[in-house]
Backbone as CSV, one residue per row, in Angstrom:
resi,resn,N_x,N_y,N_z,CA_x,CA_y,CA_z,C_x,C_y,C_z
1,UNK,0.845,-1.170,0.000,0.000,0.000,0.000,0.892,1.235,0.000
2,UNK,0.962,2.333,-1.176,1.338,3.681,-1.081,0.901,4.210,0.235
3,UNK,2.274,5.102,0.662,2.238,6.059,1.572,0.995,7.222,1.377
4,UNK,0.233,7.449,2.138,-0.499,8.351,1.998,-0.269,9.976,2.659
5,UNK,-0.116,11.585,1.622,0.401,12.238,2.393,-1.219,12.937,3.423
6,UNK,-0.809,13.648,4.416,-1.502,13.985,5.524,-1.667,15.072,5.648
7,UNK,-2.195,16.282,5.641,-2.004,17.445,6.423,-1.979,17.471,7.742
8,UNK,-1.626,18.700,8.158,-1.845,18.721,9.938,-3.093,18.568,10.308
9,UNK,-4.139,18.831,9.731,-5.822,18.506,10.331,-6.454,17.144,10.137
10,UNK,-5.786,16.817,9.349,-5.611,15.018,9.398,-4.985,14.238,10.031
11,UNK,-3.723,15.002,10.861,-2.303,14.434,11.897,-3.454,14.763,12.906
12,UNK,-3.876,16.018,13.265,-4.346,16.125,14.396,-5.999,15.261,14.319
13,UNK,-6.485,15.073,13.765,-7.796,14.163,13.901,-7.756,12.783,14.205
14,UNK,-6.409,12.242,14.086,-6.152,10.808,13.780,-5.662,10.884,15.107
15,UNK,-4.566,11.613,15.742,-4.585,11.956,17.022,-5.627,11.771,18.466
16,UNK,-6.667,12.602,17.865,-7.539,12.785,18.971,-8.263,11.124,18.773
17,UNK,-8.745,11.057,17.519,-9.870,9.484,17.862,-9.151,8.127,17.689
18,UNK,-7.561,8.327,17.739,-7.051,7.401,18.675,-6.832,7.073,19.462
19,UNK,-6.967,7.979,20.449,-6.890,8.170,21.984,-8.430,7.622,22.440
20,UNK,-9.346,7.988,21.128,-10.518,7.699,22.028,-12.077,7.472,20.639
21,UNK,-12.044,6.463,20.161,-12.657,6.155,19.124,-14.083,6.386,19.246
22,UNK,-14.232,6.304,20.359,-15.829,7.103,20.370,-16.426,8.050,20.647
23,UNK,-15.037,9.202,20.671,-14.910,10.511,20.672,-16.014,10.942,19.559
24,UNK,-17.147,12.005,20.409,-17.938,12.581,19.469,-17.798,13.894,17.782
25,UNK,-17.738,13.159,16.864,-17.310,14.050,15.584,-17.166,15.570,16.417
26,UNK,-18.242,16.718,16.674,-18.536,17.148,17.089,-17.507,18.061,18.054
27,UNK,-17.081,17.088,18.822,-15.971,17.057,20.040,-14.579,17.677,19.553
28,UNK,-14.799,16.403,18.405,-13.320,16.451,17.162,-13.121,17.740,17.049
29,UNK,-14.638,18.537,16.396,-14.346,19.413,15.736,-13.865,20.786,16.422
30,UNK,-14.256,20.989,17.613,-13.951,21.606,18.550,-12.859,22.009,18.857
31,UNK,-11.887,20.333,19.047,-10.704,20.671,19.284,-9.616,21.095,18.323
32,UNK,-10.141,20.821,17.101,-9.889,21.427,15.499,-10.196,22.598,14.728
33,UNK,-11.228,22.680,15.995,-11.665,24.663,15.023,-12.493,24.638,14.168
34,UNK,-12.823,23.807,13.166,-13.495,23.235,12.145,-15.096,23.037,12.679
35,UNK,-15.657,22.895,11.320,-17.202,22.650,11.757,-17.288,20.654,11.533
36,UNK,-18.183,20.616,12.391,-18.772,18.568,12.327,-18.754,18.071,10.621
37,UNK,-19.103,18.791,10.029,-19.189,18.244,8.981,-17.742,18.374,8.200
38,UNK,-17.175,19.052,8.600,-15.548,19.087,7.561,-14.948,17.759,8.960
39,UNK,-15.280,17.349,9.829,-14.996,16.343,10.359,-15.055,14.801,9.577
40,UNK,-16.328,15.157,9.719,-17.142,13.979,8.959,-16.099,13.653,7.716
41,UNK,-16.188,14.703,6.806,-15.683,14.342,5.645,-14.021,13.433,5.590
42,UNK,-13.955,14.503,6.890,-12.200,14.640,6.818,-12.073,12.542,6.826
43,UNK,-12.671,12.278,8.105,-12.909,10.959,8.743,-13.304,9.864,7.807
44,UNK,-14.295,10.176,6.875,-14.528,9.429,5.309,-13.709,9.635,4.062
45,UNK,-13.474,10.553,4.458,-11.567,10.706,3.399,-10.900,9.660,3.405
46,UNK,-10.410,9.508,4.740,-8.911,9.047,5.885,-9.705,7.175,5.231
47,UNK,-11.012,6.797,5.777,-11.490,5.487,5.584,-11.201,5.379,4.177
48,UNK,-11.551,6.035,2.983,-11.678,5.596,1.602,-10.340,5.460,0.814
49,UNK,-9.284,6.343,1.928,-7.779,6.042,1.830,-7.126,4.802,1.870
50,UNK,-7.445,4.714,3.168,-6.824,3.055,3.322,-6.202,3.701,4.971
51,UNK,-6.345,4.880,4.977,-5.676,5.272,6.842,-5.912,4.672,7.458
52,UNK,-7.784,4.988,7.896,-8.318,4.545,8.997,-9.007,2.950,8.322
53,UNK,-8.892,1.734,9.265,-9.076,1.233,9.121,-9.999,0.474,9.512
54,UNK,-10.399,1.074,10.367,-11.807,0.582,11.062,-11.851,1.193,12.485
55,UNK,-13.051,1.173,13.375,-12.552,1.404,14.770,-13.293,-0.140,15.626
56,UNK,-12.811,-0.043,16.388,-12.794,-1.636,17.731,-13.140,-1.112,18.959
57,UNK,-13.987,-2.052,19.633,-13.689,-1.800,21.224,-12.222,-3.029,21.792
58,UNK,-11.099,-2.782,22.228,-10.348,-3.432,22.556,-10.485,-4.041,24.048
59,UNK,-10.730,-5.600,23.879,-11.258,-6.518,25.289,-9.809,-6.325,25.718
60,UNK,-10.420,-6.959,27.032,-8.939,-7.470,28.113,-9.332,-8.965,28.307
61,UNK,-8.305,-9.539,27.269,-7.996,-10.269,27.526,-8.126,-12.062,28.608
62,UNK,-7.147,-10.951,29.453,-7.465,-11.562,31.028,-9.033,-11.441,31.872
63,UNK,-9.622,-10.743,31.400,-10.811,-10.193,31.910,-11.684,-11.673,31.528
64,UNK,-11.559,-11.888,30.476,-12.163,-13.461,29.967,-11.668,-14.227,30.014
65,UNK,-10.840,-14.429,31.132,-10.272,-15.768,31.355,-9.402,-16.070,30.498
66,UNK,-8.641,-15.296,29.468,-7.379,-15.260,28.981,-6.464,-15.533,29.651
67,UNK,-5.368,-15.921,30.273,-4.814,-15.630,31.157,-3.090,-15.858,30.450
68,UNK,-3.100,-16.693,29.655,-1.804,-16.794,28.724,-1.637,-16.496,27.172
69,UNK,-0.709,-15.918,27.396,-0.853,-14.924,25.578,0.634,-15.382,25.119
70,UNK,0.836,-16.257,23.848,2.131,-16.751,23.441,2.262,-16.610,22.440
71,UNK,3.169,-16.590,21.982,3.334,-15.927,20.243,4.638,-17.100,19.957
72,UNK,3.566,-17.694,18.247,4.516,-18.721,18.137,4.477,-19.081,16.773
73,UNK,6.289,-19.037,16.866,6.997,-18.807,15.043,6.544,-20.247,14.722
74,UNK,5.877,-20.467,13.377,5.601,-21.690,12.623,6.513,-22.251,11.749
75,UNK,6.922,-23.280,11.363,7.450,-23.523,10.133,6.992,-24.531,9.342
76,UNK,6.883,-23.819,7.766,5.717,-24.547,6.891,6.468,-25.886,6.198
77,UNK,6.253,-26.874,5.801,6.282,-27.683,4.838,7.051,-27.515,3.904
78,UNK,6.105,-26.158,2.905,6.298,-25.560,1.536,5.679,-24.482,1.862
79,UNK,6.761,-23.605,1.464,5.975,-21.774,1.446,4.892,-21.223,0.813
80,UNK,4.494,-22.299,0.081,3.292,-22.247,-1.100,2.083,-23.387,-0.147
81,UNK,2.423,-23.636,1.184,1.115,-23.858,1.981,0.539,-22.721,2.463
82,UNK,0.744,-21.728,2.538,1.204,-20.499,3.262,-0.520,-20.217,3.857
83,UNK,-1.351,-19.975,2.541,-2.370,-19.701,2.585,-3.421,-20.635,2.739
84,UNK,-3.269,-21.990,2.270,-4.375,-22.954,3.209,-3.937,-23.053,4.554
85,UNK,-3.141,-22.812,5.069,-2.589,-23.037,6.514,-3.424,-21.493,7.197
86,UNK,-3.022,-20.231,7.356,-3.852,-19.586,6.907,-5.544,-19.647,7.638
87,UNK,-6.161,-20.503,6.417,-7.409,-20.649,6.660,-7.453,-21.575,7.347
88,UNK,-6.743,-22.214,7.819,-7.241,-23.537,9.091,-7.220,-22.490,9.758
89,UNK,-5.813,-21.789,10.377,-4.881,-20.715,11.372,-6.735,-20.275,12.055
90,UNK,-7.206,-19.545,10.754,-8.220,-18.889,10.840,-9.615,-19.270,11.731
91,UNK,-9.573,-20.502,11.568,-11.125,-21.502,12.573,-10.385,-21.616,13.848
92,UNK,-9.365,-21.067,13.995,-9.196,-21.388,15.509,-9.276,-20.504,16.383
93,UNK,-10.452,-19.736,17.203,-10.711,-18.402,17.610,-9.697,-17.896,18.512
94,UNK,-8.610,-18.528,19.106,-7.720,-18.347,20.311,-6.541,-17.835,19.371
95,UNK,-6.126,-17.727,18.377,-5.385,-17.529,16.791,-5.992,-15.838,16.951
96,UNK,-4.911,-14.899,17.252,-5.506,-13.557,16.935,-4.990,-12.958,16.356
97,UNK,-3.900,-13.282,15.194,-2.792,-12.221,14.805,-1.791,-13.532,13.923
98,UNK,-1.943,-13.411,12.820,-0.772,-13.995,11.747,-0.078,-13.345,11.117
99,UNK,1.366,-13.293,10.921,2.252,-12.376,10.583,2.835,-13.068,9.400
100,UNK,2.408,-13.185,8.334,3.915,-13.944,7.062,5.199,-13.361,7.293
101,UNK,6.316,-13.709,7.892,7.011,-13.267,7.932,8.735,-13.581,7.413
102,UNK,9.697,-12.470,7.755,10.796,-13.151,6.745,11.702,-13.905,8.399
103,UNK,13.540,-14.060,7.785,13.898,-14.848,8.749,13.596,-16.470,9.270
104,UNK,13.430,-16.696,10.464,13.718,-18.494,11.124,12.033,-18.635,10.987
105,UNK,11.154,-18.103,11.053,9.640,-18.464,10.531,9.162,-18.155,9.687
106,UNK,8.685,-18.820,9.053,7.635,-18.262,7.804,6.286,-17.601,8.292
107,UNK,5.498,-18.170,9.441,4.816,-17.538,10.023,5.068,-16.883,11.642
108,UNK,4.678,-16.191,12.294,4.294,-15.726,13.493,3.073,-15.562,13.730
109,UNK,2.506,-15.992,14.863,1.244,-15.996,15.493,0.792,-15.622,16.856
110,UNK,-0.030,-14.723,17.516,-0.587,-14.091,18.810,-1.255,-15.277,18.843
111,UNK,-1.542,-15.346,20.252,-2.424,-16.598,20.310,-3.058,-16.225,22.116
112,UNK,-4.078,-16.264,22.399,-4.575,-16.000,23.894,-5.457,-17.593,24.007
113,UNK,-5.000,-18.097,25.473,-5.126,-19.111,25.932,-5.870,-18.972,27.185
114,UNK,-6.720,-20.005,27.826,-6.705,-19.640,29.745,-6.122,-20.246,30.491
115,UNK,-4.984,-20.966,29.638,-3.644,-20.861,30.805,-2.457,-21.727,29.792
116,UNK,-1.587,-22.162,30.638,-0.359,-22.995,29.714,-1.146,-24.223,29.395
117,UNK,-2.219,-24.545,30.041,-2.154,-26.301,30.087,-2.960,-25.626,28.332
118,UNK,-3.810,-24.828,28.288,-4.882,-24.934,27.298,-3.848,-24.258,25.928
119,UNK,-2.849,-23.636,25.886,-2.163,-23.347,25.074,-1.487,-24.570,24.248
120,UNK,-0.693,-25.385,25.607,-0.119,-26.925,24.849,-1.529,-27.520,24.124
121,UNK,-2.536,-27.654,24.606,-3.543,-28.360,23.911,-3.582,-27.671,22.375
122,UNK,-3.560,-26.483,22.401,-4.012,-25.510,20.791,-2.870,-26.144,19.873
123,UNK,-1.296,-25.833,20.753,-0.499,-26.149,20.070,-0.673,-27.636,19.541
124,UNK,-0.290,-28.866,20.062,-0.344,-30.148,20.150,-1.633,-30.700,18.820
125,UNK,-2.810,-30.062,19.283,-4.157,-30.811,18.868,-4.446,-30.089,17.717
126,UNK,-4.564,-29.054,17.692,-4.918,-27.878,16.370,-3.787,-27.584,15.283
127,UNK,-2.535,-26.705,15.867,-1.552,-26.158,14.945,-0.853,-27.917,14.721
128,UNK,-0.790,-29.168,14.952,0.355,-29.894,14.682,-0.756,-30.837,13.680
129,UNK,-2.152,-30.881,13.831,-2.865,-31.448,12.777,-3.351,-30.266,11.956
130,UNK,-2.745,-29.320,11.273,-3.014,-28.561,10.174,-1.754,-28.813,9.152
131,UNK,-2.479,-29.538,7.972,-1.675,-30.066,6.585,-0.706,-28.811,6.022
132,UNK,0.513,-28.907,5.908,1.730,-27.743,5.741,2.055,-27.343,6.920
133,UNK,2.015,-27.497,8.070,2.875,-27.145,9.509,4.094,-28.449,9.803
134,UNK,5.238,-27.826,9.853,5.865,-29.100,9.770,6.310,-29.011,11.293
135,UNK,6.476,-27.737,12.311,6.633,-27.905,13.227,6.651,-26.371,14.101
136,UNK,6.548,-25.913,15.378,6.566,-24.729,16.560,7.159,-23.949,16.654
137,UNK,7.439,-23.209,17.042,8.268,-23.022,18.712,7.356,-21.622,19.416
138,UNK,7.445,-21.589,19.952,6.555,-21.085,21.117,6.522,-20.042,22.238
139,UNK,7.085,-19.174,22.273,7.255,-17.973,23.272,5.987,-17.495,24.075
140,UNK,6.026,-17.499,25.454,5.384,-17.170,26.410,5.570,-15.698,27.099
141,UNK,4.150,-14.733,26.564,4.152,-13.459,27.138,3.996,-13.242,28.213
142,UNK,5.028,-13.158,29.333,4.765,-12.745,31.138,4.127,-11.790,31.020
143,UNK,4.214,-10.456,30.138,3.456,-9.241,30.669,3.299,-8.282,29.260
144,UNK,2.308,-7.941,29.123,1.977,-6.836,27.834,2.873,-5.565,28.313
145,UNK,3.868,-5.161,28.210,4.532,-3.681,28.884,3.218,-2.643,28.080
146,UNK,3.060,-2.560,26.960,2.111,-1.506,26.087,2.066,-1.987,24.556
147,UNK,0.811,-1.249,24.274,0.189,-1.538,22.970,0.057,0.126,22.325
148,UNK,0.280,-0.143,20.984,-0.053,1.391,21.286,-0.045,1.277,18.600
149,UNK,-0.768,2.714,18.557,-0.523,2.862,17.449,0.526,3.457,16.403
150,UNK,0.726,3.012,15.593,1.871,3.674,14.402,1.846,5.046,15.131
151,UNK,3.121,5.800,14.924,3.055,7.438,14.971,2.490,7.744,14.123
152,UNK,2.163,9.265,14.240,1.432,9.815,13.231,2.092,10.906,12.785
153,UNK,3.095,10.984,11.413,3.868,11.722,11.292,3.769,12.426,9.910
């Protein structure tokens, strides 16, 4: 995807309703000077771009009995499994994040569990019977330090 360029009323809008996505247009506009509707637009611009990409309410995790979050490099078969692997990856709702990536994995994967015992099970029972996984490895997240978005520059 091309770089997209920005003005400052687009730096600063992307600003404010990242901090807070259900920040009222309105609100936006306020803190922009601008009227709601050059909001609006600005905000259906940024979407038809490819900027904004959607907005989320972001769960906790742990709050649902998440309690183990492991991220774990795959290695395929054939690099040309990439994408039926993929769509298995995909039916497995505890699977939150696939990365194709370069280097010692072909894939990387987020994965939230409710604990180690139920993680070995995902790993073991799910990722080792999906056709093109030839084998793991497995890193265990002690603690999220922060999450946070691209700068906005």
């Amino acid at each position: 995807m091309a770089h997209r360029e920005l003005d400052e009323l687009d730096k600063k809008i992307l600003s404010i309703i990242c901090e807070n996505a259900r920040i009222p247009f309105l609100e936006v506009a306020r803190e922009c000077d601008v009227s709601g509707a050059a909001i609006h637009q600005r905000i259906q611009r940024l979407i038809n771009m490819g900027v904004i990409k959607g907005s989320e309410f972001i769960l906790n995790p742990a709050s649902l009995g998440y309690e183990t979050c492991g991220f774990v490099g795959v290695f395929l078969k054939k690099a040309s499994l990439f994408h039926s692997v993929v769509d298995e990856l995909n039916k497995i709702p505890e699977v939150v994040e696939v990365h194709y990536t370069t280097g010692k994995y072909a894939m990387f994967l987020k994965v939230y569990a409710k604990n180690n015992r139920h993680l070995l099970s995902i790993i073991h029972d799910q990722f080792q019977n999906i056709e093109g996984i030839s084998s793991t490895e497995t890193i265990i997240s002690m603690e999220e330090a922060y999450s946070k978005q691209p700068p906005i520059k």
